[in-house]
C-alpha atoms as a printed R data frame, in Angstrom:
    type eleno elety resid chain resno       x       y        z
1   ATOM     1    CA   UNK     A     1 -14.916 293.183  -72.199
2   ATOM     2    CA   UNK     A     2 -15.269 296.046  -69.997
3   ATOM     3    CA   UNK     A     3 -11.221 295.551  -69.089
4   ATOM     4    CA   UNK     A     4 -10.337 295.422  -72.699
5   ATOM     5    CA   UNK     A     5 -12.415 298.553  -73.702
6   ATOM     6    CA   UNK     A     6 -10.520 300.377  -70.696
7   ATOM     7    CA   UNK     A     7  -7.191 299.180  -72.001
8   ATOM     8    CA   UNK     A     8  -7.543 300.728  -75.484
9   ATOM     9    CA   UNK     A     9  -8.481 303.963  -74.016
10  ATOM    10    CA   UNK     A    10  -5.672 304.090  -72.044
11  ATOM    11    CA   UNK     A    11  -3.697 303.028  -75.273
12  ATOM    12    CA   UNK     A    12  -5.401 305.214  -76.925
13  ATOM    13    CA   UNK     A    13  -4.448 308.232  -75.183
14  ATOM    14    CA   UNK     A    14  -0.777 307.042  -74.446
15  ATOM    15    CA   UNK     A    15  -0.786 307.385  -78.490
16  ATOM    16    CA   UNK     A    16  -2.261 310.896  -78.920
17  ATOM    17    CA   UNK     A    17   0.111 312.543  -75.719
18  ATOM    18    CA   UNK     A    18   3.130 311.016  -77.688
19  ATOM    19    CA   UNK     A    19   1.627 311.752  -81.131
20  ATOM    20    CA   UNK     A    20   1.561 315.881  -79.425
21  ATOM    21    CA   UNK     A    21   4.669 315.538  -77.480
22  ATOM    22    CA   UNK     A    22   6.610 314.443  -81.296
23  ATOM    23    CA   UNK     A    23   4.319 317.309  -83.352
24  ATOM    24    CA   UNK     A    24   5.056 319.804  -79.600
25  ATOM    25    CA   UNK     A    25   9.186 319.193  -80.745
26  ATOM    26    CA   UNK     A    26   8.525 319.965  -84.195
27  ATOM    27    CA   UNK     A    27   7.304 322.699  -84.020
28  ATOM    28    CA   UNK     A    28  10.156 323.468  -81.442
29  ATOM    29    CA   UNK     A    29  12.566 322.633  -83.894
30  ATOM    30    CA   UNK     A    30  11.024 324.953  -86.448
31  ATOM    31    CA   UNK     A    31  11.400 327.666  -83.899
32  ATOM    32    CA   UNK     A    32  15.092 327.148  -83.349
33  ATOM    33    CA   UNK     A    33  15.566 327.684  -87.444
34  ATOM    34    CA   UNK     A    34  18.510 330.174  -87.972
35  ATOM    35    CA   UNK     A    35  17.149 333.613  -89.094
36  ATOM    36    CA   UNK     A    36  18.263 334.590  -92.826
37  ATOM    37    CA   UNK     A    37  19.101 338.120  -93.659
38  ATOM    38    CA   UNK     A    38  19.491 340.220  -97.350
39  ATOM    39    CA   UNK     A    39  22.238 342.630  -97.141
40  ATOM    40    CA   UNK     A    40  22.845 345.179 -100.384
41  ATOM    41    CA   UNK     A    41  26.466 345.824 -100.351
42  ATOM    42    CA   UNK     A    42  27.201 349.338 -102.294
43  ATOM    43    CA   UNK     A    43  30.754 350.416 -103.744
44  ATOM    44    CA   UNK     A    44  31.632 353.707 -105.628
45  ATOM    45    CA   UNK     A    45  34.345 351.858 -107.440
46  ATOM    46    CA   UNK     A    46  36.797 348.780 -108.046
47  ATOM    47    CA   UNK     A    47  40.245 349.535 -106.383
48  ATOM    48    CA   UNK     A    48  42.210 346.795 -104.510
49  ATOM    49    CA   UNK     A    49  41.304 348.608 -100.914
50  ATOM    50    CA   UNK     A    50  37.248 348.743 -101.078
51  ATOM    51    CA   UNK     A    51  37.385 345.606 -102.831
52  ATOM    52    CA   UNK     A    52  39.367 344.128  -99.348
53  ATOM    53    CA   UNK     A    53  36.759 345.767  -97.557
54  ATOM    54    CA   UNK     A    54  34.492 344.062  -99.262
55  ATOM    55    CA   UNK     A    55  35.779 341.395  -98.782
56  ATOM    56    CA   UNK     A    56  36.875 341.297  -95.456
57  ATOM    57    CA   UNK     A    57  33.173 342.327  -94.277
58  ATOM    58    CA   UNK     A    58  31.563 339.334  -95.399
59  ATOM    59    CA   UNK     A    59  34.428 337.341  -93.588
60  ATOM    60    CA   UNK     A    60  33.465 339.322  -90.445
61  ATOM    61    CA   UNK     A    61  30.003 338.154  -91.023
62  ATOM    62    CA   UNK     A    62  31.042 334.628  -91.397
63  ATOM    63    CA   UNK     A    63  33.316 334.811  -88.273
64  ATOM    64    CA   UNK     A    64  30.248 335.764  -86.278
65  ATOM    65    CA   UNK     A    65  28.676 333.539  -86.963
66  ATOM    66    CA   UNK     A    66  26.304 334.042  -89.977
67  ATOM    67    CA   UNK     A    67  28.045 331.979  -92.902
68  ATOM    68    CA   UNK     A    68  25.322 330.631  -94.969
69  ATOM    69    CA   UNK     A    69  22.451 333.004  -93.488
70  ATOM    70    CA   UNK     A    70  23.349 336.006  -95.482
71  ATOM    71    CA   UNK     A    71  22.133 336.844  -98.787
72  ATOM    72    CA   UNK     A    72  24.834 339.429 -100.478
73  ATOM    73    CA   UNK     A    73  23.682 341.787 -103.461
74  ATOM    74    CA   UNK     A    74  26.799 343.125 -105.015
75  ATOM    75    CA   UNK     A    75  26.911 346.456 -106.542
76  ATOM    76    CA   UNK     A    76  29.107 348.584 -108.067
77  ATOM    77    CA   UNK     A    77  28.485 352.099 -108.973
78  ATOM    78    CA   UNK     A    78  32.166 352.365 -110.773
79  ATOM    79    CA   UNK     A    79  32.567 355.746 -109.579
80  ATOM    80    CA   UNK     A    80  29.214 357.363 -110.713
81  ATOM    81    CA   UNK     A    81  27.292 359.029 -107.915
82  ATOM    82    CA   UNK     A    82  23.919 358.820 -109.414
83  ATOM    83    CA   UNK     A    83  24.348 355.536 -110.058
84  ATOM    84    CA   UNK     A    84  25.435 354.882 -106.478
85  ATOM    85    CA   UNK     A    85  22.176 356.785 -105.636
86  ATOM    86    CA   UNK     A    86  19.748 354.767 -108.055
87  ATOM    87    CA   UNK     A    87  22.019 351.260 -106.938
88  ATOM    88    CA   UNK     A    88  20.857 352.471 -102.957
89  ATOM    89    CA   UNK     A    89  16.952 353.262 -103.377
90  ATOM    90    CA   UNK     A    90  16.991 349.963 -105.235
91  ATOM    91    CA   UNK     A    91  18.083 348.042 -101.999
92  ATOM    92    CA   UNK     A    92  15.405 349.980 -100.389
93  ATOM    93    CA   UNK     A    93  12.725 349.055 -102.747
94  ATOM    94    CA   UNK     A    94  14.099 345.379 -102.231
95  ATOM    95    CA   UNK     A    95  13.694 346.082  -98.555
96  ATOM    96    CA   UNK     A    96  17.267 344.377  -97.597
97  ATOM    97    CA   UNK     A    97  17.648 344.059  -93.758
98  ATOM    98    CA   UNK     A    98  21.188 346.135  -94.307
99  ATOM    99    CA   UNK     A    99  22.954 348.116  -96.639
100 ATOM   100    CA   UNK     A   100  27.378 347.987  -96.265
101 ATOM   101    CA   UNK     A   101  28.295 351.379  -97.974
102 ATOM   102    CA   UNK     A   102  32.001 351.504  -99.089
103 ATOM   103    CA   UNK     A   103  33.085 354.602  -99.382
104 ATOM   104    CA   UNK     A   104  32.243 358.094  -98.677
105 ATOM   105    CA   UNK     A   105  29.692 359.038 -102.081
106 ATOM   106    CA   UNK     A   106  27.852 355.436 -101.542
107 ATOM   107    CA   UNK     A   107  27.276 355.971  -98.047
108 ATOM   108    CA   UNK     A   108  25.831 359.785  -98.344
109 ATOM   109    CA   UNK     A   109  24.058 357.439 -101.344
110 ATOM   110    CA   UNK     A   110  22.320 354.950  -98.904
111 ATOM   111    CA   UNK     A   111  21.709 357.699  -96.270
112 ATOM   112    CA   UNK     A   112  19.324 359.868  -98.567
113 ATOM   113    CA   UNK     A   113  17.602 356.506  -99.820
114 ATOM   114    CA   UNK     A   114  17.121 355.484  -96.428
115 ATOM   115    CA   UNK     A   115  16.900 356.746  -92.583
116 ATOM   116    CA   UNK     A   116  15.274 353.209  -91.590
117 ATOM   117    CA   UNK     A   117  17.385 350.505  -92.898
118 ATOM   118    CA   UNK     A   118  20.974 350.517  -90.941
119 ATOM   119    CA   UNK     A   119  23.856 351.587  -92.790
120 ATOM   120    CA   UNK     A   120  27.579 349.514  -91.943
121 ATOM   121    CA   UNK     A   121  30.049 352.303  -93.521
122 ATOM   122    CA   UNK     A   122  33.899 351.406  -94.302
123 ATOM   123    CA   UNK     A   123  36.441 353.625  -96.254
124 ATOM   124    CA   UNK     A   124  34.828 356.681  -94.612
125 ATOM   125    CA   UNK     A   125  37.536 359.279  -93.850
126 ATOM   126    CA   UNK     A   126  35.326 361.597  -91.897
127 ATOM   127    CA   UNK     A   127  31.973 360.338  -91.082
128 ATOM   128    CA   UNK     A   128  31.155 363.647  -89.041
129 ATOM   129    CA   UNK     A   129  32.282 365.827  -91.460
130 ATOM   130    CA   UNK     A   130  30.489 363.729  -94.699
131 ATOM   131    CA   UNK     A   131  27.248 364.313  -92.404
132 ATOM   132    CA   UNK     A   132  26.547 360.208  -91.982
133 ATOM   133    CA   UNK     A   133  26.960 360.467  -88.067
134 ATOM   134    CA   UNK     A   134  26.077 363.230  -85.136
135 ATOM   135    CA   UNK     A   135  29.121 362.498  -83.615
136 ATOM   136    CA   UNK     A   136  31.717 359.384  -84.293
137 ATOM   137    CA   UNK     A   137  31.310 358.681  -80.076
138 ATOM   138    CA   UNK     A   138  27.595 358.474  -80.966
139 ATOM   139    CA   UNK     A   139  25.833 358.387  -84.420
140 ATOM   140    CA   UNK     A   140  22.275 358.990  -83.701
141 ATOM   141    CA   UNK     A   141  20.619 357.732  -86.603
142 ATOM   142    CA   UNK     A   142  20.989 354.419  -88.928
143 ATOM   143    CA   UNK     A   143  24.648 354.377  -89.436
144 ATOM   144    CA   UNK     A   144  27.802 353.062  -87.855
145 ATOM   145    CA   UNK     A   145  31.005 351.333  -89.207
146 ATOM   146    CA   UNK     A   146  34.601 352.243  -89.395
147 ATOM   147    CA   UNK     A   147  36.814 355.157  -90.789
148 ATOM   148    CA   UNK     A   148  39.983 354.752  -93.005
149 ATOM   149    CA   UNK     A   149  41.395 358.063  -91.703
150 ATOM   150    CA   UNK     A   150  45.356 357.415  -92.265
151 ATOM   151    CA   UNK     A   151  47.592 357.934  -88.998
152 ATOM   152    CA   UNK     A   152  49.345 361.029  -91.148
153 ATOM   153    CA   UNK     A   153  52.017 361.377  -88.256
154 ATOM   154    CA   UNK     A   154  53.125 358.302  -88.129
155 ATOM   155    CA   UNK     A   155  53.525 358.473  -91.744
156 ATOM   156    CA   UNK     A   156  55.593 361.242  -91.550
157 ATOM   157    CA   UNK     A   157  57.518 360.302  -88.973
158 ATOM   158    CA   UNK     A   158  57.980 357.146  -90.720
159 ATOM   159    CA   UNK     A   159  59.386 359.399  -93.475
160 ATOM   160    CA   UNK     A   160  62.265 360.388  -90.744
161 ATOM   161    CA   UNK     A   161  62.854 356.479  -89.821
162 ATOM   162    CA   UNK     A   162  63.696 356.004  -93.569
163 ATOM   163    CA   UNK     A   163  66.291 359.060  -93.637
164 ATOM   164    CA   UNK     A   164  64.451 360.639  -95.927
165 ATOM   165    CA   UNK     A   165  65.000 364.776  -95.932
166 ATOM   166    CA   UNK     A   166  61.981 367.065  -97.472
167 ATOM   167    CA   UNK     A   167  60.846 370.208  -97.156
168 ATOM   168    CA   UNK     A   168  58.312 369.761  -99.550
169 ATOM   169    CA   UNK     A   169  55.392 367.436  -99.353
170 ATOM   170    CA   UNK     A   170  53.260 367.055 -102.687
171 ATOM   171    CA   UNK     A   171  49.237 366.533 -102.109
172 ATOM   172    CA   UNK     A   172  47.245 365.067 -105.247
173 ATOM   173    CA   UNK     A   173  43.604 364.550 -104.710
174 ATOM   174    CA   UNK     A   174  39.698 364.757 -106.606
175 ATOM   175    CA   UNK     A   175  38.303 368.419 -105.629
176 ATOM   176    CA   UNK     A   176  35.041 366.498 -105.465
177 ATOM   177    CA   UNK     A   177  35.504 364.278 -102.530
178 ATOM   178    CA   UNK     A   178  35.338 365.355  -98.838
179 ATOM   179    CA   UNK     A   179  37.548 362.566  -97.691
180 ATOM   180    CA   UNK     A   180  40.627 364.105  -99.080
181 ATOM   181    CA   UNK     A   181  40.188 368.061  -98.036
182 ATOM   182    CA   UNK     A   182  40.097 366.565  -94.494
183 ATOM   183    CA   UNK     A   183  43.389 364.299  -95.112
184 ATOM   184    CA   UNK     A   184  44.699 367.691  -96.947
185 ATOM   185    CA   UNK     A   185  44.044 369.833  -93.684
186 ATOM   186    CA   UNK     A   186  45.545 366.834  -91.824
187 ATOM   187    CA   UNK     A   187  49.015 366.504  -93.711
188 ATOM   188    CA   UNK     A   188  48.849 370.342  -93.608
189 ATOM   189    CA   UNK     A   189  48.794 370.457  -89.960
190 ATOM   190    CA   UNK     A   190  51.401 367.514  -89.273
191 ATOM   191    CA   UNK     A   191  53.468 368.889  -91.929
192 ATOM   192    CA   UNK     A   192  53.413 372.388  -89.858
193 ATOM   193    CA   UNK     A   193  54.762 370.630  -86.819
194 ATOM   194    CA   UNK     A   194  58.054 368.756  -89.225
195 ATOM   195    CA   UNK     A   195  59.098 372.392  -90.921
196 ATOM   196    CA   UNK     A   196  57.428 371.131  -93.985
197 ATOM   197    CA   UNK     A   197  55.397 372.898  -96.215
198 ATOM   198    CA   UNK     A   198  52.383 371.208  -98.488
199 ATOM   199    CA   UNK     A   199  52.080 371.270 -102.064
200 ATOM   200    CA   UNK     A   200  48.552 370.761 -103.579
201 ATOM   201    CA   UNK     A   201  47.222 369.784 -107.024
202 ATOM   202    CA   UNK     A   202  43.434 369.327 -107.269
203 ATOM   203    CA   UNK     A   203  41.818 367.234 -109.877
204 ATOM   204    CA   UNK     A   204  38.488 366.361 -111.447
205 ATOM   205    CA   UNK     A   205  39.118 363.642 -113.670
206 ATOM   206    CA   UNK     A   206  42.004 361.352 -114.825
207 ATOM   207    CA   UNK     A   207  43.322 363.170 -117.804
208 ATOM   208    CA   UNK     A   208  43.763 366.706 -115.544
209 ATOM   209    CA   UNK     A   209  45.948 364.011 -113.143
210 ATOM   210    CA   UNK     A   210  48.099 362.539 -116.509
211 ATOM   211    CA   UNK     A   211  48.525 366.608 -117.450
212 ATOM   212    CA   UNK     A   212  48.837 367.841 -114.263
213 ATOM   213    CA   UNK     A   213  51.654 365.217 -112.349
214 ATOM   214    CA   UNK     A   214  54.684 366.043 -114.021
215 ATOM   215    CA   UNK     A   215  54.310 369.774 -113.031
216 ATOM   216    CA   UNK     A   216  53.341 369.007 -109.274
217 ATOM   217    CA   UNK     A   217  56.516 366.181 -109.278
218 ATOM   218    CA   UNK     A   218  58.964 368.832 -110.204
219 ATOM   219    CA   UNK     A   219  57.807 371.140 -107.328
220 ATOM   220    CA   UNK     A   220  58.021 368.786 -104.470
221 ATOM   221    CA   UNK     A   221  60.638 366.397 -102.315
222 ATOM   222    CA   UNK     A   222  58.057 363.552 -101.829
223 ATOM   223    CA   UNK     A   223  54.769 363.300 -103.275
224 ATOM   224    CA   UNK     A   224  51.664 362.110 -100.852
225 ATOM   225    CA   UNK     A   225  48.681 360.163 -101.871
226 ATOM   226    CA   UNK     A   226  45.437 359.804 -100.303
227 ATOM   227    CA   UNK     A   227  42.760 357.680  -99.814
228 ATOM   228    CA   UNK     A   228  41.158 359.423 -102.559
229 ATOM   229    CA   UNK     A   229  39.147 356.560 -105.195
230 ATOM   230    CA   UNK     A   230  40.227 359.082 -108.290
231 ATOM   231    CA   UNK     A   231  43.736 358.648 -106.780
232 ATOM   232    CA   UNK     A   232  43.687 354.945 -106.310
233 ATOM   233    CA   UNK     A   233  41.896 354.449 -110.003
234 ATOM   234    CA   UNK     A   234  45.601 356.920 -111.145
235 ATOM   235    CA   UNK     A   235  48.122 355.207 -108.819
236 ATOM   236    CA   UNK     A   236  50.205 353.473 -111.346
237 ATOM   237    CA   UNK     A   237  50.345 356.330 -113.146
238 ATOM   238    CA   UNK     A   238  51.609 358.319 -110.563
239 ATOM   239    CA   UNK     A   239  53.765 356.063 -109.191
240 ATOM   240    CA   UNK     A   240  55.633 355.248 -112.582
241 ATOM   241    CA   UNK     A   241  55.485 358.697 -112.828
242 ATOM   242    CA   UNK     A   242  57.133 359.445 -109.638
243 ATOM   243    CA   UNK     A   243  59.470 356.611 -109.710
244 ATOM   244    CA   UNK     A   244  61.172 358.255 -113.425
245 ATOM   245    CA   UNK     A   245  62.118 361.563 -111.122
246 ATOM   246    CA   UNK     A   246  63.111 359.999 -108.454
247 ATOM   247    CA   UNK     A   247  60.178 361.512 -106.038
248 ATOM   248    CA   UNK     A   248  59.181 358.709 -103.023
249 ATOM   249    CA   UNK     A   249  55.689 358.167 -103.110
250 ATOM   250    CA   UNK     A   250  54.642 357.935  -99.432
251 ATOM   251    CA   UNK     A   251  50.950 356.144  -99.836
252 ATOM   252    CA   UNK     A   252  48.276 356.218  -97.561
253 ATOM   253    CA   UNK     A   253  47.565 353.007  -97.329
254 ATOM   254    CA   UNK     A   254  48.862 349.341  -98.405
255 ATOM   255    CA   UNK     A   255  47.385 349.202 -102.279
256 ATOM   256    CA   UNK     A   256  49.937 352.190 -103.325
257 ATOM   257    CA   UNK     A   257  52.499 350.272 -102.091
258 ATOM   258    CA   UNK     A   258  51.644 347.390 -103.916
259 ATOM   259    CA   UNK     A   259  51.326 349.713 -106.701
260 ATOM   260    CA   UNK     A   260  54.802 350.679 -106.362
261 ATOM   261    CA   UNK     A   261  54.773 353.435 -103.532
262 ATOM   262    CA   UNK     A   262  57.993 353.247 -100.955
263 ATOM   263    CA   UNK     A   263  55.656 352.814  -98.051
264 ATOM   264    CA   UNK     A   264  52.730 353.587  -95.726
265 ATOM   265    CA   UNK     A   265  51.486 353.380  -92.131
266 ATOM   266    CA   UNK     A   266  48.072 352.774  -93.138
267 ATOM   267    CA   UNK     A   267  45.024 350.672  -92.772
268 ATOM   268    CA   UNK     A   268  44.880 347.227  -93.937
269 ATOM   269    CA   UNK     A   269  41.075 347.582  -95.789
270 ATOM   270    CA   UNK     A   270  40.732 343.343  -95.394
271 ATOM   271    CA   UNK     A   271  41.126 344.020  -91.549
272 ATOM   272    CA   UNK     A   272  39.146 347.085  -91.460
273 ATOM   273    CA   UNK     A   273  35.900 344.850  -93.288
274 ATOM   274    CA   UNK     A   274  36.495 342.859  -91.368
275 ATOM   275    CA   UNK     A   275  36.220 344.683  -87.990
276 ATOM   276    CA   UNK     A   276  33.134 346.289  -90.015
277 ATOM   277    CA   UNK     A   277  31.608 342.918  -90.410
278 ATOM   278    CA   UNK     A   278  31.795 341.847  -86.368
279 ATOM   279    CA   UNK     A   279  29.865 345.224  -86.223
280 ATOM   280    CA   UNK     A   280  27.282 344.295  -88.848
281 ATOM   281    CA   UNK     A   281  26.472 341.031  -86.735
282 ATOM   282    CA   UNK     A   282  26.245 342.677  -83.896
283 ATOM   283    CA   UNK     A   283  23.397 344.766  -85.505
284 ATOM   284    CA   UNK     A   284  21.710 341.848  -86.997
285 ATOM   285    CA   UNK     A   285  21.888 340.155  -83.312
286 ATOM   286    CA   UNK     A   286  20.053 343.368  -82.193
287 ATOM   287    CA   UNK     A   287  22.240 345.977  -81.045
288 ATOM   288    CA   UNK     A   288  20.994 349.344  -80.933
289 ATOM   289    CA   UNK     A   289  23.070 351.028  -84.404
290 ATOM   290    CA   UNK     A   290  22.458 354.522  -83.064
291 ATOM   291    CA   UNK     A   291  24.119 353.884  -79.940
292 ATOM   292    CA   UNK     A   292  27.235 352.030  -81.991
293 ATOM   293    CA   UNK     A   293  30.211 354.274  -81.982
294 ATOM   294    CA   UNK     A   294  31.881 354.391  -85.227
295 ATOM   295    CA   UNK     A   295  35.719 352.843  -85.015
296 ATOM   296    CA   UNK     A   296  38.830 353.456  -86.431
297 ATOM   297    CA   UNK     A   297  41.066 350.738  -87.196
298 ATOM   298    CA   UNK     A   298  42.636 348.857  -84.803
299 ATOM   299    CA   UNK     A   299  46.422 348.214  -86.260
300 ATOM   300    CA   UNK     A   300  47.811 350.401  -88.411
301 ATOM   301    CA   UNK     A   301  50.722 348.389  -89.553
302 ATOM   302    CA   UNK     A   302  54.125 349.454  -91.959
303 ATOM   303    CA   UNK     A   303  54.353 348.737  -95.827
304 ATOM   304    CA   UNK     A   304  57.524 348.914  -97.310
305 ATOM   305    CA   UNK     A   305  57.862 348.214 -100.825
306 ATOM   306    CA   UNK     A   306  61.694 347.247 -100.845
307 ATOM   307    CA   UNK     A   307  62.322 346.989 -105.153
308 ATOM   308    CA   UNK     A   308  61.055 351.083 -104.635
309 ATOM   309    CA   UNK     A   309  63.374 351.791 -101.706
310 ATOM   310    CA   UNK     A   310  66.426 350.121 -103.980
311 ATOM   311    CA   UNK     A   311  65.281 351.854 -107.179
312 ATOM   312    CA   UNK     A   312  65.125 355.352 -104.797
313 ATOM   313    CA   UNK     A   313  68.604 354.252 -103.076
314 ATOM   314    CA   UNK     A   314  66.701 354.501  -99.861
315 ATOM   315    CA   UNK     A   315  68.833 352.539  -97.084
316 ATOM   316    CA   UNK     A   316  66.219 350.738  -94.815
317 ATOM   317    CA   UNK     A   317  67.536 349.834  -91.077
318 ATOM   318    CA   UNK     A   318  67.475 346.104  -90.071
319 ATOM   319    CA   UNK     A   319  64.547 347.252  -87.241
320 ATOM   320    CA   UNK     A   320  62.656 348.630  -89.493
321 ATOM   321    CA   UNK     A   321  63.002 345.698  -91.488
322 ATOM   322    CA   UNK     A   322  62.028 343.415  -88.618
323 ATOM   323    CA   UNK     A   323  58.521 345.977  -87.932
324 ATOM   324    CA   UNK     A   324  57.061 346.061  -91.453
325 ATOM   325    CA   UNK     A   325  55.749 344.019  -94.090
326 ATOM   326    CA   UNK     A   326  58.092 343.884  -96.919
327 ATOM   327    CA   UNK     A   327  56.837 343.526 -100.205
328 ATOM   328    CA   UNK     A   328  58.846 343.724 -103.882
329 ATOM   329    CA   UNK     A   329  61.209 341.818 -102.811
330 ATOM   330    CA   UNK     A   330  63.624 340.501 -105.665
């Protein structure tokens, strides 16, 4: 009897150590449960370039690593700053563990709602100059991302590679927004360097652009547009515009060529959310964002639109060709 009592307390016991071990690698596989993260993602406005940044950032995120562990809140401001500003102490109040600012006016938006939560910035021209960052080498605060600023000599020179003369460079842009008086002083500078002098029309609002283009078209060999969100909202406009006086319209990025522009060597905004996006997970995995210089993007590539060039009788060499997307295409 003795024996037997024995056995069933060692039976006993086997029972509860495996009955703790199985309850020990539960709670094990509880701890190995994939943190989940709320990120508020803030536009000024709906143009084809922050909506590929958009875009492209949440593929960044997925490419890291974090498909299905993100929670995006989609907003759109469309092109109002204080709604931009109420849109970004909202994600505060929501306390989302990131806001991605797109754009210049949302990101000075999140900043003032916010010096806590970190701030992923894309389609920033100047992030210095904006006041976002201490410096782009290093931030010193919440935010980090990547700046649109357009390589405005190779656009120029790409100009040259078409055969295309001018001694006069048109500059539309909104009076408003800081990104384009540092693209202006930019173009002004490169322009220096060709023998080329700048011609500048400010606007406030789309109906001073519809009165105002004509005038500034007549004045100038090739008209240049910016990265400028008034712009971009205006581009058909100004292209068809341009197009009926037979003034190239050198873009500063890919959606004005799609738009009907001749070309750019510009930033593809997909690529550039995306690059913003490997940066966002690197935050969420616990880098410091302070210490996270902000980044240009990586490949400026060439966007001809070729139905423009033909309208424009612009001749375009077989290697040049070969080195750039082509779209309009018959």
């Amino acid at each position: 009897m003795k024996k037997l009592i024995k056995v069933g307390l060692m039976v006993l016991g086997v029972m509860t150590l495996m009955a703790g071990c199985a309850k020990a690698e539960e709670g094990g596989a509880k701890e190995k449960v994939e943190e989940t993260f709320k990120i508020g993602i803030t536009q000024i406005v709906e143009h084809p370039a922050l909506d590929s940044a958009r875009e492209g950032f949440i593929a960044g995120l997925n490419e890291a690593g974090f498909e299905g562990r993100v929670e995006f809140v989609e907003k759109n401001a469309q092109g109002e700053m204080p709604t931009a500003q109420i849109i970004a102490q909202g994600f505060v109040d929501d306390q989302v563990d990131m806001i991605y600012a797109i754009a210049t006016p949302t990101a000075q938006a999140a900043l003032n709602a916010t010096k806590d939560i970190p701030i992923m910035i894309s389609a920033v021209t100047d992030p210095v100059a904006a006041g976002l960052v201490e410096s782009n080498e290093a931030p010193n605060g919440n935010v980090s991302g990547t700046s649109d600023e357009a390589p405005i000599d190779l656009q120029l020179q790409l100009l040259q590679d078409m055969g295309i003369e001018a001694s006069t460079i048109g500059f539309i842009y909104n009076t408003s927004e800081k990104n384009s008086e540092v693209q202006l002083a930019q173009l002004t500078a490169e322009a220096e360097k060709l023998g080329m002098s700048v011609e500048v029309m400010g606007i406030t609002s789309l109906t001073e652009l519809e009165q105002g283009i004509d005038v500034l078209l007549d004045k100038v060999d090739v008209l240049y547009t910016p990265t400028d969100n008034m712009v971009a909202s205006g581009i058909q406009l100004i292209v068809n515009k341009a197009m009926n006086k037979k003034v190239p319209v050198l873009g500063a990025e890919p959606a004005h060529v799609e738009a009907g522009a001749l070309a750019t060597c510009g930033v593809n905004y997909f690529e550039l959310g995306r690059q913003t996006g490997q940066m966002a997970a690197d935050v969420l995995n616990g880098a410091d964002i302070s210490e996270m210089p902000v980044q240009k993007a990586l490949n400026p590539s060439i966007t001809i639109n070729k139905a423009s060039a033909d309208q424009l009788g612009v001749v375009l060499s077989d290697e040049l060709l070969s080195d750039s997307e082509i779209i309009g295409e018959n």
